[in-house]
N, C-alpha and C positions, 0 to 999 in steps of 0.2 A: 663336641669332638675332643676337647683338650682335656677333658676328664677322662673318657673313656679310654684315651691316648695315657692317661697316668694309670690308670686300671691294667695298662697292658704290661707297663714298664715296671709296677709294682708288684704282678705276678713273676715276670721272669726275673726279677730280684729277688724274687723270696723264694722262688723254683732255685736257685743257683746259692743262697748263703749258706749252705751245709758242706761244701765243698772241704773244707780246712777240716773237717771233721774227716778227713780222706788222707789229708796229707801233712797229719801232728806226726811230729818225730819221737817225745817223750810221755807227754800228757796223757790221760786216758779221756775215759766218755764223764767221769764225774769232775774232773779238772777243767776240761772243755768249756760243762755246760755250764757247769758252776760260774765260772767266771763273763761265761757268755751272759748268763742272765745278770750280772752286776751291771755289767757296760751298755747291754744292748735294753735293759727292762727298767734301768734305774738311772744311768750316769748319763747317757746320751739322750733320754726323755725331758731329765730335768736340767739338761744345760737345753734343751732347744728350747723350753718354757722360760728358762729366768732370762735369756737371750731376745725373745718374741712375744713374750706377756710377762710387759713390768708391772701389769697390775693383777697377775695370778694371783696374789694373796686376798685381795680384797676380790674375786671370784670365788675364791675357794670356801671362804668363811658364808659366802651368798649361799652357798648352796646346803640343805635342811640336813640336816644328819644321819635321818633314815636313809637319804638317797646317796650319800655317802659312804654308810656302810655297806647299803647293797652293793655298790659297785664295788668297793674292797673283797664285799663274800664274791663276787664273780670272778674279779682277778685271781683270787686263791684258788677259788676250783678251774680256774682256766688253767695257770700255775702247773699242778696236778697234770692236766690233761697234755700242755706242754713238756712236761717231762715225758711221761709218756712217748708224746711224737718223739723227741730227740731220742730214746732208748731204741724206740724200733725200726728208725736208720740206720742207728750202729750197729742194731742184730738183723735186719736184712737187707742192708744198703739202699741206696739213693733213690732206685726205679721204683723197687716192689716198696718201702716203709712208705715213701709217699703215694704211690696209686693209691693203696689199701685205705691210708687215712684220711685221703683227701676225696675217696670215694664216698666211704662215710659221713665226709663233713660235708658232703654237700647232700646226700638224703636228709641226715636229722636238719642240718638247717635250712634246709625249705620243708622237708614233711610238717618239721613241730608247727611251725605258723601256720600253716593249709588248714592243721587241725585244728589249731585253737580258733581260727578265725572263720573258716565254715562249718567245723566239726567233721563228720564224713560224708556226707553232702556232695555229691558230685551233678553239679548244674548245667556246666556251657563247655563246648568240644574243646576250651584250653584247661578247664578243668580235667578233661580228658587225657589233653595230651602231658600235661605236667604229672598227674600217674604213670602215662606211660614213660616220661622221664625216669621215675623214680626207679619203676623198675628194669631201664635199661642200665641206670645207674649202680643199682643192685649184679645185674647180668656181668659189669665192666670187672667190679670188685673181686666176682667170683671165680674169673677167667685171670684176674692177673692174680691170683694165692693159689691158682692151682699151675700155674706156669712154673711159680716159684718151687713148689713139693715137688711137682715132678723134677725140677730139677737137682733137688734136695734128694730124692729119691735115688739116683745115679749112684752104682757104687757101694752098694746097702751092707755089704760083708765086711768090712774096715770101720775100723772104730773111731775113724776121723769123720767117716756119713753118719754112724750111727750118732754122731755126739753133734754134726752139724741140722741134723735133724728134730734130735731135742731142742738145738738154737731157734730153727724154721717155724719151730710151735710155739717156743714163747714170743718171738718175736711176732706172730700172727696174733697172740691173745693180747699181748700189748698192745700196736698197732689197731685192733679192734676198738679198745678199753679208749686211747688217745682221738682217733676217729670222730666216736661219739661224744668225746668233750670239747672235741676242737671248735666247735661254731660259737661256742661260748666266746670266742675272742671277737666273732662281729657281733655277738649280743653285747657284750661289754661296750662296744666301740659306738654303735644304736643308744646303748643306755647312756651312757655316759655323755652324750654330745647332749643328750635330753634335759640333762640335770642344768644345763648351761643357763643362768638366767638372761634372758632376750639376746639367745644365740639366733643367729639368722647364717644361712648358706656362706652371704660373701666375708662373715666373719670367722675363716677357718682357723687362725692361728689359735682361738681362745681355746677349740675346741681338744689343742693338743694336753693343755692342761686334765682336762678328762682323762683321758689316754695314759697320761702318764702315771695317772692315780692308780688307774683299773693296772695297768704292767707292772707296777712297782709292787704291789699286792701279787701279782703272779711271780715276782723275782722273789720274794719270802716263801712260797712251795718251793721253787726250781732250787735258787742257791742254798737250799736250808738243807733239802735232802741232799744235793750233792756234798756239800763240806763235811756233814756227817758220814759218808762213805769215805771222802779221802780221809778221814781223820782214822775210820774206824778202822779202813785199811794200813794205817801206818804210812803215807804215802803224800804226805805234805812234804817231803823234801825233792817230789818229781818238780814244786814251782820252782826251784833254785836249781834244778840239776844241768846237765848239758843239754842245750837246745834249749831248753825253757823259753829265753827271749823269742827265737824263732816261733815254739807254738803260741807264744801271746801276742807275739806281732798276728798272728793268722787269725788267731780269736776275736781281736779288735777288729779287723776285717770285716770278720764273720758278724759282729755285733754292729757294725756298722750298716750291712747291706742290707740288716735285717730290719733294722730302725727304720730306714730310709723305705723299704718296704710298705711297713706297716702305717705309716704316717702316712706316705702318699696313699696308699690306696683309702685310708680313713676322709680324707680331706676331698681325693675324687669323686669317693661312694657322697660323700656327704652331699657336695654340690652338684649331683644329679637329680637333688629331691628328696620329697620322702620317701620314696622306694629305693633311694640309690641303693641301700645296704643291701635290699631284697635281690634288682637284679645284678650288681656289681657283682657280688660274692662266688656265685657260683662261673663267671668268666675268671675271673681274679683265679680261683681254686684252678678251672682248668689250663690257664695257661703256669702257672706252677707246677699242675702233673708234667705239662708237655717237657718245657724246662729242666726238669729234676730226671725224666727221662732219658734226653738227650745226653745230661751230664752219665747218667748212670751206664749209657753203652758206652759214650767216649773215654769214662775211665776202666772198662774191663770189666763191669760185672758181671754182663755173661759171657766172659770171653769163652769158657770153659764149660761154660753148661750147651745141650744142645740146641744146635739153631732153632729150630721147632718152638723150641722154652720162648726166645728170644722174642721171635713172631709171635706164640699166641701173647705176649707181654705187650708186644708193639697195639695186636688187636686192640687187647682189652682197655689198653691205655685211651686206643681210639675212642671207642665206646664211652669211656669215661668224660672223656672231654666233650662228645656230641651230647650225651644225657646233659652234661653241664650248659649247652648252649640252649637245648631244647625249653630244660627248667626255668632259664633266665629269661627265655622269651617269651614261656606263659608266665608267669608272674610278672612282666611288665605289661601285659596286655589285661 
């Protein structure tokens, strides 16, 4: 129960850390995330490690080098897929960037292991019903990107739709692209607890060390491309400008609730067993649609588009989150 209870707590934290990305006064989306990945993927991992494993180093050095670089190639392409997510909040706000990608991420990260581990093979009625997860999970994605166009749609004669429309589509192939990489952050988190030598469940702290390896790897994609934007844009003196302290005060915020996130849900999934990862994941993802939802009406997103948009958004979201309880229940069975 006190797991599943962190499972719950570390979705609506991780549903709600994107907030301050709503409410920067000077910064933009590559100052944000930029620094968001130093404090949240790098500074707050390794002060919880040198804090809670004084003997990370003599762990670190245990573990074989191949299994250390893999987890490094994971962080990097997680990294990658993590930018992504954060780009296609900023181009379609809080509701729709999260549905679409958390929709996604919960297909590929339970289809890819169904395949690899039965292949196509469909044997027993929850084999049955986790396809039909998949595909209402498919149905959720597609009801909440088309809430979004249509409401993109409004207005088509003015060159502020026509241009918020080209937004609407990269922000969809984005969100799409980040989606399908996102599971990579519970594979990394599965791998990496792996590599632990004679980790056991009740020894969770060892396994933040992991964690930290695979996120700090993803903070060299995140903050590498970002700094390179504010640089190429000319735009290193918004860190020092008016307000500055204000948006970094919200950043560290924002890196904090994220940390605390992802650690608790790592440490829950973990001491569930070997499957925690498998059914944690997809409750974890759906209470973060719900979450991010919730945030997304009470700050105004669709204040202005039609109720209609709003509702089938509410659906779809439904949908999204029932596929994710369905999924979680045949893979624990």
């Amino acid at each position: 129960m006190v797991s599943w209870l962190g499972i719950v707590v570390a979705g609506v934290l991780n549903g709600s850390f994107a907030l301050p990305m709503k409410t920067a006064r000077v910064w933009k989306f590559e100052h944000i995330w930029g620094v968001f990945s130093i404090l949240a993927m790098i500074a707050i991992p390794w002060c919880a490690v040198l804090l809670a494993v004084p003997q990370w180093y003599g762990i670190l050095t245990s573990i074989p080098g191949s299994g250390l670089a893999s987890l490094v190639a994971l962080g990097l392409l997680w990294g990658v897929a993590s930018l992504l997510y954060g780009l296609a909040i900023d181009l379609l706000g809080l509701a729709l960037g999260y549905s679409i990608q958390l929709g996604l991420s919960i297909m590929v990260g339970a289809l890819v292991p169904f395949v690899l581990v039965r292949g196509f093979a469909v044997r027993a009625l929850s084999d049955w019903a986790f396809l039909a997860g998949v595909v209402l999970m498919a149905a959720g994605v597609i009801v909440c990107a088309t809430a979004g166009r249509s409401a993109m749609a409004a207005g088509t004669t003015t060159l502020a739709a026509a241009a918020d429309r080209v937004k609407f589509r990269k922000g969809i192939v984005i969100a799409v692209l980040g989606g399908l990489g996102s599971p990579l952050l519970n594979l990394g988190i599965q791998y990496g607890t792996s590599l632990l030598p004679h980790f056991t469940a009740s020894a969770n702290l060892e396994q933040w060390l992991a964690w930290a390896v695979f996120l700090s790897a993803a903070a060299v994609s995140q903050a590498g491309w970002c700094f390179y934007r504010v640089v190429a844009k000319r735009q290193m003196a918004l860190f020092r400008g008016p307000a500055s302290g204000h948006d970094a005060f919200l950043v560290f915020g924002m890196a904090l609730v994220w940390a605390v996130s992802i650690f608790l849900y790592g440490a829950s999934a973990t001491s569930l067993g070997p499957i925690g990862t498998s059914v944690g994941w997809p409750v974890f993802i759906g209470l973060i649609v719900i979450a991010s939802n919730v945030w997304g009406v009470s700050l105004g997103e669709w204040k202005q588009r039609p109720v209609g948009d709003l509702y089938r958004m509410i659906v779809g979201s439904a949908v999204l989150i029932a596929a994710a309880f369905i999924i979680g229940w045949t893979r624990a069975t």
